[in-house]
MDTraj code that builds the backbone (N, CA, C; nanometers):
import mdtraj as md
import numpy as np

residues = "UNK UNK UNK UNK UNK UNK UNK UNK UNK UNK UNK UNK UNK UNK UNK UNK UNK UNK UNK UNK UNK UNK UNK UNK UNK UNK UNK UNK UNK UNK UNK UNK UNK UNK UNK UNK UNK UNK UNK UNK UNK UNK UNK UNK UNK UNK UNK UNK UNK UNK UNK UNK UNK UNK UNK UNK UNK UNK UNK UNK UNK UNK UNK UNK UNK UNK UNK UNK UNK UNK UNK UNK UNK UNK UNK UNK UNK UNK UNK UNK UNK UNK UNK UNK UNK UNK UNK UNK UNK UNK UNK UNK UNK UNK UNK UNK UNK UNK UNK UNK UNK UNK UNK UNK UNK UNK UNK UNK UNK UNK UNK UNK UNK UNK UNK UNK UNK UNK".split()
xyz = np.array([
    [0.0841, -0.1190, 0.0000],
    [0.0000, 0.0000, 0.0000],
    [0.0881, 0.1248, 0.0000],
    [0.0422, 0.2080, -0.0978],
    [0.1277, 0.3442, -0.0967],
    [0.0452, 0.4815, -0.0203],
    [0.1144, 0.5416, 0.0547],
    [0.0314, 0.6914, 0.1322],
    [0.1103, 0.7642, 0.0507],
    [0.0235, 0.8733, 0.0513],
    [0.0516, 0.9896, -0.0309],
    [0.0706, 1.1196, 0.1015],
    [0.1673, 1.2234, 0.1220],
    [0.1572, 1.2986, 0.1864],
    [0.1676, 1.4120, 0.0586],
    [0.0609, 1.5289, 0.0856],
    [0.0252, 1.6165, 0.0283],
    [0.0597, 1.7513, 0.1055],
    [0.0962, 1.7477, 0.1946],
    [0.1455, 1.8565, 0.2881],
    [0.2656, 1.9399, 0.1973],
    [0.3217, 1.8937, 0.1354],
    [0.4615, 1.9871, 0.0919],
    [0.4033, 2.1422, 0.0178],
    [0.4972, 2.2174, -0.0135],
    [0.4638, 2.3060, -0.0821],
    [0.4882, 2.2387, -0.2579],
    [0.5445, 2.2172, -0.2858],
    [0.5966, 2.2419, -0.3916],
    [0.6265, 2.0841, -0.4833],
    [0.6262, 1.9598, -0.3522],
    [0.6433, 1.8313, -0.3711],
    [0.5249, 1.7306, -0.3345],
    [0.4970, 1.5788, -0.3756],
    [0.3998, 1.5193, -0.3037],
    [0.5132, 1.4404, -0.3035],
    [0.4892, 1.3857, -0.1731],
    [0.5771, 1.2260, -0.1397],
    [0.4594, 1.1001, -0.1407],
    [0.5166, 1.0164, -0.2307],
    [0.4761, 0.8428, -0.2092],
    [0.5651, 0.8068, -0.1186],
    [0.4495, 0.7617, -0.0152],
    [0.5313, 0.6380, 0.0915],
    [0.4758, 0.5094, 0.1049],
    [0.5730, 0.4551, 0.0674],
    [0.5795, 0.2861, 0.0553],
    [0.6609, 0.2339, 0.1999],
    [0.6353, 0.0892, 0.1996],
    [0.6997, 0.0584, 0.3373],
    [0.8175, 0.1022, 0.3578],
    [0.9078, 0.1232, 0.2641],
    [1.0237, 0.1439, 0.2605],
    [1.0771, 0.2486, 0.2268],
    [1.0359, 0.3167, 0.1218],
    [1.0924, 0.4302, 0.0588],
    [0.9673, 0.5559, 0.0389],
    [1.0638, 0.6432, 0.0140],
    [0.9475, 0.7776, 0.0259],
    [0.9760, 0.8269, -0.1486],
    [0.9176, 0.8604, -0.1674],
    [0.9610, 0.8844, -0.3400],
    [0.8958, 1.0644, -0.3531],
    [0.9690, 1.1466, -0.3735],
    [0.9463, 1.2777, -0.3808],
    [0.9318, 1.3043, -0.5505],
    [0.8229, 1.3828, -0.6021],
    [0.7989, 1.4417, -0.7176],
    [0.7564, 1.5991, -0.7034],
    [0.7702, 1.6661, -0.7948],
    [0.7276, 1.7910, -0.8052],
    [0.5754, 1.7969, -0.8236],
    [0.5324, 1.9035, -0.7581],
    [0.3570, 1.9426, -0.7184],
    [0.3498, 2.0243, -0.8821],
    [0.2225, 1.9887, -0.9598],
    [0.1723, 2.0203, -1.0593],
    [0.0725, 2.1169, -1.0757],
    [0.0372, 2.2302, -0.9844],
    [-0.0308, 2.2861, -0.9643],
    [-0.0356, 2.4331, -1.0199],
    [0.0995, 2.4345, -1.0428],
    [0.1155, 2.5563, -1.1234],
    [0.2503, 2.5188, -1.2042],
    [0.2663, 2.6090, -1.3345],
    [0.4314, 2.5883, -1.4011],
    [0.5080, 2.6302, -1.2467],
    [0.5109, 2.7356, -1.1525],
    [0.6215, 2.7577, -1.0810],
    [0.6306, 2.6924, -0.9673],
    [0.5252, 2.6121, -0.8978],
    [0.5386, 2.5450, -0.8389],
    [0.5676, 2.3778, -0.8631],
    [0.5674, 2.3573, -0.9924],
    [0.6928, 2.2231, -1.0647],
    [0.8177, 2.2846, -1.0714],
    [0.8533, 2.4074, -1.1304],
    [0.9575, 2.4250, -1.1359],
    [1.0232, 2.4252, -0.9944],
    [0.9748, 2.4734, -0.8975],
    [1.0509, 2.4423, -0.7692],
    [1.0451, 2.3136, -0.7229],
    [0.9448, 2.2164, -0.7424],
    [0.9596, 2.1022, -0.7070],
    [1.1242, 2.0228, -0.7730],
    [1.1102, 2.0445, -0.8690],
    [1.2230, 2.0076, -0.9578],
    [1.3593, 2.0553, -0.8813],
    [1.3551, 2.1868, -0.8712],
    [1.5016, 2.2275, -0.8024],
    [1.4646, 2.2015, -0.6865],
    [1.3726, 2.1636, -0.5633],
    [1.4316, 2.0830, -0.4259],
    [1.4418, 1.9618, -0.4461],
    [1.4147, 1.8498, -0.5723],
    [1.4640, 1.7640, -0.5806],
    [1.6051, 1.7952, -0.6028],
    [1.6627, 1.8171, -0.7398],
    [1.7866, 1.8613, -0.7744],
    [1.8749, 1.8906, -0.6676],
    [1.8149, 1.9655, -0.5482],
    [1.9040, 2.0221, -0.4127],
    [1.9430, 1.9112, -0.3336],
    [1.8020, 1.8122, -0.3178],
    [1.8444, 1.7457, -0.2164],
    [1.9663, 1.6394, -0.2676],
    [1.9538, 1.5906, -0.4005],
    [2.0496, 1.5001, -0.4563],
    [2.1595, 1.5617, -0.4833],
    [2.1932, 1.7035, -0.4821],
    [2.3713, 1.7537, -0.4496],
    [2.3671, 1.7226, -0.3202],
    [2.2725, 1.7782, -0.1861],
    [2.3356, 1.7570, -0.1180],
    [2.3611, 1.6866, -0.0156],
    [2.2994, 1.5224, -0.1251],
    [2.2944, 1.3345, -0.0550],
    [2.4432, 1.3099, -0.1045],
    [2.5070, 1.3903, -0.2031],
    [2.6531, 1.3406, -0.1488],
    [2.7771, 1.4030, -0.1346],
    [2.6716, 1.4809, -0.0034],
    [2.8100, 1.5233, 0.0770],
    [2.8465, 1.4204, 0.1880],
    [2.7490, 1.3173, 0.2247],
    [2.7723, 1.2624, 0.3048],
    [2.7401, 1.2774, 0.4604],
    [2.6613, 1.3897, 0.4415],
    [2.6503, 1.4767, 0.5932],
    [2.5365, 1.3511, 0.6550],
    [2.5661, 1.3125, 0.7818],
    [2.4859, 1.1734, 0.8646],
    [2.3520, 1.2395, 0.9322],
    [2.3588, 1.4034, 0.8778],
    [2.2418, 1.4317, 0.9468],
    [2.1219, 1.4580, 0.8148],
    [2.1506, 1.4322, 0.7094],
    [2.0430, 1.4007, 0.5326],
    [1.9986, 1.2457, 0.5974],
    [1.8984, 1.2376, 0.5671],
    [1.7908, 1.1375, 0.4732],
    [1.8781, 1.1192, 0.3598],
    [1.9681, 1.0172, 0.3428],
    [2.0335, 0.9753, 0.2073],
    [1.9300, 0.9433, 0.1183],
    [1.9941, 1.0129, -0.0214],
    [1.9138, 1.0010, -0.1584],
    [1.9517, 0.8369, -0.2418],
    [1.8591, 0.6981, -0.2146],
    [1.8970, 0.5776, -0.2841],
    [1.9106, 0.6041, -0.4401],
    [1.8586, 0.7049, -0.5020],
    [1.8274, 0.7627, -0.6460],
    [1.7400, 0.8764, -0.6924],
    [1.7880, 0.9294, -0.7495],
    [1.7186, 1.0562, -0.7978],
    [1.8108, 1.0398, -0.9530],
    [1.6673, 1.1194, -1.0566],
    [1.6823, 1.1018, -1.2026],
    [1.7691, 1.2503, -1.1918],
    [1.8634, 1.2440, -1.3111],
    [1.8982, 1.3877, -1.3266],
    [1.8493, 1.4903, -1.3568],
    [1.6959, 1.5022, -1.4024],
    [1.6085, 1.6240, -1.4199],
    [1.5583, 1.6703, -1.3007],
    [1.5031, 1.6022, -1.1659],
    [1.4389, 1.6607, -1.0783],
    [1.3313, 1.6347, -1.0813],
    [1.3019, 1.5372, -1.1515],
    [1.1986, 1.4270, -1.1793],
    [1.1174, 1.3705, -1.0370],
    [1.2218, 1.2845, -0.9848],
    [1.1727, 1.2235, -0.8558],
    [1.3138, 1.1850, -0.7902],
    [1.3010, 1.1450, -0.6657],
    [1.4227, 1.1320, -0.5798],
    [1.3414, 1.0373, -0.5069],
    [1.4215, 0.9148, -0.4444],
    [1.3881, 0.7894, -0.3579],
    [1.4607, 0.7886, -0.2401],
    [1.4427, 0.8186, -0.1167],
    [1.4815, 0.7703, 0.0046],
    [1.4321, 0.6735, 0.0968],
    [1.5232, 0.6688, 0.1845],
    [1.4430, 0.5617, 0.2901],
    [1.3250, 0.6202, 0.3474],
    [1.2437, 0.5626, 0.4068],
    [1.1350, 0.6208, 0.4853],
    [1.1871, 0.6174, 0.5965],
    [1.1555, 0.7377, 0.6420],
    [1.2096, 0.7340, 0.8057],
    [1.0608, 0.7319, 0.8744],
    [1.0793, 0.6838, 0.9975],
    [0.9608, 0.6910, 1.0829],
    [0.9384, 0.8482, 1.1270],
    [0.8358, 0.9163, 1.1447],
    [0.8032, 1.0720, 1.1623],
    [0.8429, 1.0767, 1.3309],
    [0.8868, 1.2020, 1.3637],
    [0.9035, 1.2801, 1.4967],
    [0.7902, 1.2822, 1.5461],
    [0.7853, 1.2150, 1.7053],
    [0.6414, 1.2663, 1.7915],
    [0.6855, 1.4257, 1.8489],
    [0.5692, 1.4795, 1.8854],
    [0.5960, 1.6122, 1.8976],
    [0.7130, 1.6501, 2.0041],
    [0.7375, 1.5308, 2.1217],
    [0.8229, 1.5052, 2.2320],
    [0.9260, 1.5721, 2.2499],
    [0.9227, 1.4282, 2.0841],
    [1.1066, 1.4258, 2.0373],
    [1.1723, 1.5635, 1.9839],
    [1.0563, 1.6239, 1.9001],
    [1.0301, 1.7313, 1.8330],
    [1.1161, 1.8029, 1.9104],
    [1.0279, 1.8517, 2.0331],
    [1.0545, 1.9882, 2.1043],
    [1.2185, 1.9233, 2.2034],
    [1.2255, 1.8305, 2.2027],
    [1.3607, 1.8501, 2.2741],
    [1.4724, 1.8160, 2.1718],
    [1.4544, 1.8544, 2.0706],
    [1.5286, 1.8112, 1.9380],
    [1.6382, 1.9842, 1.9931],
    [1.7738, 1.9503, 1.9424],
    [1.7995, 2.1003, 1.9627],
    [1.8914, 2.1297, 1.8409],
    [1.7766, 2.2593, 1.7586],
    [1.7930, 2.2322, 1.6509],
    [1.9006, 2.3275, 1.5543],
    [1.9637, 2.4122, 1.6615],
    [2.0747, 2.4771, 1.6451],
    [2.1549, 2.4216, 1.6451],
    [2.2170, 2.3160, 1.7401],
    [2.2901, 2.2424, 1.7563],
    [2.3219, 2.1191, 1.6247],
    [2.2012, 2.0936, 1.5674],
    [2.1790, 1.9850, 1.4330],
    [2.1884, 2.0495, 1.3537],
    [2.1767, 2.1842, 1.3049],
    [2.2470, 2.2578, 1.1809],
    [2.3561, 2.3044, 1.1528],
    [2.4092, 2.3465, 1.2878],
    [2.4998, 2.4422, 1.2721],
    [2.6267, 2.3489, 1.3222],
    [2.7251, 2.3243, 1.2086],
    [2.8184, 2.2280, 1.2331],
    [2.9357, 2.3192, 1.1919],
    [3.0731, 2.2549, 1.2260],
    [3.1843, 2.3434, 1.2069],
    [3.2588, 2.3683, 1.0561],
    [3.1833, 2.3126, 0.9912],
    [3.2295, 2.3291, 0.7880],
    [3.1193, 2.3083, 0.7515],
    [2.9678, 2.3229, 0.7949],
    [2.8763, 2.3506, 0.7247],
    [2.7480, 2.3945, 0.8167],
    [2.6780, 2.4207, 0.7371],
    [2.5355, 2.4153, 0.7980],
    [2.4155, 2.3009, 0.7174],
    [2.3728, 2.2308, 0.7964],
    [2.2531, 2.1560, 0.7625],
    [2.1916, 2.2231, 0.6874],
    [2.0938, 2.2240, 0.5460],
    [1.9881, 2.3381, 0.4998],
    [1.8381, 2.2327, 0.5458],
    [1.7909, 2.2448, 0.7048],
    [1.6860, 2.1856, 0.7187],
    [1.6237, 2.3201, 0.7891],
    [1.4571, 2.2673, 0.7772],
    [1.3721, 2.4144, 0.7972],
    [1.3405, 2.3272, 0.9848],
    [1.3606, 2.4414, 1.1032],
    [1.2593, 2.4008, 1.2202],
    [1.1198, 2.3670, 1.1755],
    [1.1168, 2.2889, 1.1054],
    [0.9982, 2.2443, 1.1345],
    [0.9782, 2.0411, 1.1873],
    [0.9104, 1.9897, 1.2306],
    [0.8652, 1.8767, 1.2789],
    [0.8427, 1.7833, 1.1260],
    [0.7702, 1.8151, 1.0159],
    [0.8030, 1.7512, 0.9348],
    [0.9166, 1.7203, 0.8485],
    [1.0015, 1.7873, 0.8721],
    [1.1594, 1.8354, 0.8036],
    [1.2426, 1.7022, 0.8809],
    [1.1818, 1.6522, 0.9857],
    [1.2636, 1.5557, 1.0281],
    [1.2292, 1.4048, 1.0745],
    [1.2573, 1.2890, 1.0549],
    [1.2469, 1.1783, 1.1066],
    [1.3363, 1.1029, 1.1508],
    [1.3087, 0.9674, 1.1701],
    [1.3935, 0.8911, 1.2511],
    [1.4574, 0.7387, 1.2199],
    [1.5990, 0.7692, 1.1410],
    [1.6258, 0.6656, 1.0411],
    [1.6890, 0.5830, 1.1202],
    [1.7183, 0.4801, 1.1340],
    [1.8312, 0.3834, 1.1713],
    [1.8438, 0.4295, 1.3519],
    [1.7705, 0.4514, 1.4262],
    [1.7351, 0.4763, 1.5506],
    [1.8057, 0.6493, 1.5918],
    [1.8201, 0.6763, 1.4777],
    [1.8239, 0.8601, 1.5220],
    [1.7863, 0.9288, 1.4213],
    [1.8097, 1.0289, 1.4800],
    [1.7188, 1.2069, 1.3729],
    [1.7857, 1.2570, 1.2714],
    [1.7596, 1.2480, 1.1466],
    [1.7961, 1.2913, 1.0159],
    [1.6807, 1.4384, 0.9400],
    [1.7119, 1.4788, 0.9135],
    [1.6702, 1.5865, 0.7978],
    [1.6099, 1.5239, 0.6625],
    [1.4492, 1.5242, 0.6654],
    [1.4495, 1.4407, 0.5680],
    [1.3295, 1.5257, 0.4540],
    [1.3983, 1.6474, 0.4834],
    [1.3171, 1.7212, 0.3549],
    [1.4500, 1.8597, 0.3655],
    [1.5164, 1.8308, 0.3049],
    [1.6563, 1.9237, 0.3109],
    [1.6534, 2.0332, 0.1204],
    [1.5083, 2.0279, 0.0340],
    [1.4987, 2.0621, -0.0853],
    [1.4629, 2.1896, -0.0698],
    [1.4800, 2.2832, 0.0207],
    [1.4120, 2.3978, 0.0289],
    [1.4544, 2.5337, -0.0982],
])
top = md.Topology()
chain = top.add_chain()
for i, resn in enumerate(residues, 1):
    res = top.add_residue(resn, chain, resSeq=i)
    for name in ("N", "CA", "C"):
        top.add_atom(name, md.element.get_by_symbol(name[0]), res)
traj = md.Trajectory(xyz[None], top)
């Protein structure tokens, strides 16, 4: 069974047991065109390697769609004691994740950034 989350601005995600599959929202020409470039974003920046991304398993080179793992979602808990200065702001980079609760889940028993296409 596939869920559809419709919440994004600009993207819909398919979630399958396993993988989340991101496409660009069709609702307007400029809101595909941004879907397209936060795909494009997030797949530069699945290989930098940073352990705090939602790694990209594949993304097409247009901005088409991008495949990650599914992470399990943040309860609001975890949310608020998440500290989220501390998870961006690293010493040769900054995370590009938004404070928000959907921006993050919970891969491999910790907290990743898993909408980093802004």
């Amino acid at each position: 069974m596939i869920g559809i989350n419709r919440k994004g601005a600009t993207r819909i995600v398919f979630l399958t047991k396993k993988h989340a599959i991101k496409v660009p929202r069709v609702d307007s020409w400029k809101t595909f065109l941004t879907g397209l470039l936060a795909n494009l974003q997030e797949r530069t920046f699945s290989t930098t390697g940073w352990e705090e991304l939602c790694p990209v398993i594949f993304a097409d080179p247009l901005g088409i769609f991008v495949i990650m793992p599914k992470a399990d979602p943040l309860d609001s808990r975890t949310f608020r004691c998440l500290d989220y200065d501390n998870f961006v702001n690293k010493i040769d980079y900054v995370v590009p994740v938004e404070n928000k609760i959907d921006s993050f889940g919970f891969l491999d028993n910790k907290v990743v950034a898993v909408d980093y296409g802004s």
